[in-house]
C-alpha positions as CSV (number, residue, x, y, z in Angstrom):
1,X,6.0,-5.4,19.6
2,X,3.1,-5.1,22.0
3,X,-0.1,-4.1,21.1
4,X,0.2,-0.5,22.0
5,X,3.5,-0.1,19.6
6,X,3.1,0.7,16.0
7,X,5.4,1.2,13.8
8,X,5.9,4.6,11.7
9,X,4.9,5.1,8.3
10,X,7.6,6.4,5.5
11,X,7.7,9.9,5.4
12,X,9.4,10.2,2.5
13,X,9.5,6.8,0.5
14,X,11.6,7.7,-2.3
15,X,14.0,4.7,-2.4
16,X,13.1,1.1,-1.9
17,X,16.4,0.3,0.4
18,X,15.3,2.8,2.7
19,X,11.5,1.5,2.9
20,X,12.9,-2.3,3.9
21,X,16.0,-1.1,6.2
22,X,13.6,1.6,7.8
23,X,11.6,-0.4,10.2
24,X,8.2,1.3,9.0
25,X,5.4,-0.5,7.1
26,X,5.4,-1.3,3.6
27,X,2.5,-3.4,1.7
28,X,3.8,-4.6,-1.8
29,X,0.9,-4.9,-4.1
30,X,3.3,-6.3,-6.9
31,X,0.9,-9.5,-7.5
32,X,-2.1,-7.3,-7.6
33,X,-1.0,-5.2,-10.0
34,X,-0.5,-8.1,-12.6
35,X,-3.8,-9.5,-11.6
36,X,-5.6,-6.3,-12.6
37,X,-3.8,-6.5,-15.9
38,X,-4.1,-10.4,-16.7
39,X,-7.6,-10.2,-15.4
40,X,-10.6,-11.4,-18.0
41,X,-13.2,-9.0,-16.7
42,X,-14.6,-6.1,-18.5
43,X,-15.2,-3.4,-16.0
44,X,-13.1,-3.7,-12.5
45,X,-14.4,-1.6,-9.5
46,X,-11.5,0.2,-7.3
47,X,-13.0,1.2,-3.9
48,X,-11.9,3.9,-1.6
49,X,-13.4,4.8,2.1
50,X,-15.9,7.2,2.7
51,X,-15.0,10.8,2.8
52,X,-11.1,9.2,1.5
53,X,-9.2,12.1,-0.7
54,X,-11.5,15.0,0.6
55,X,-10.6,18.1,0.7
């Protein structure tokens, strides 16, 4: 893949063998997840980008 290739994102990710076999991007945030709920701290702080979910 060059640089000007990208691949597609899912369009309609509703089964996990068709993310992997699809040649699209996937991020698994598996390991994440248990950190945020083995994690000591009292208050956590979830971020989004500016203007991100707008209508």
């Amino acid at each position: 893949m060059n640089n000007n290739e990208f691949l597609p994102l899912p369009d309609n990710p509703g089964c996990y063998e068709e993310l992997k076999d699809g040649n699209c991007y996937f991020v698994d945030k598996t390991e994440f997840i248990k950190t945020v709920f083995t994690s000591s701290t009292k208050v956590l702080l979830f971020t989004r980008p500016r203007r991100f979910g707008k209508t």
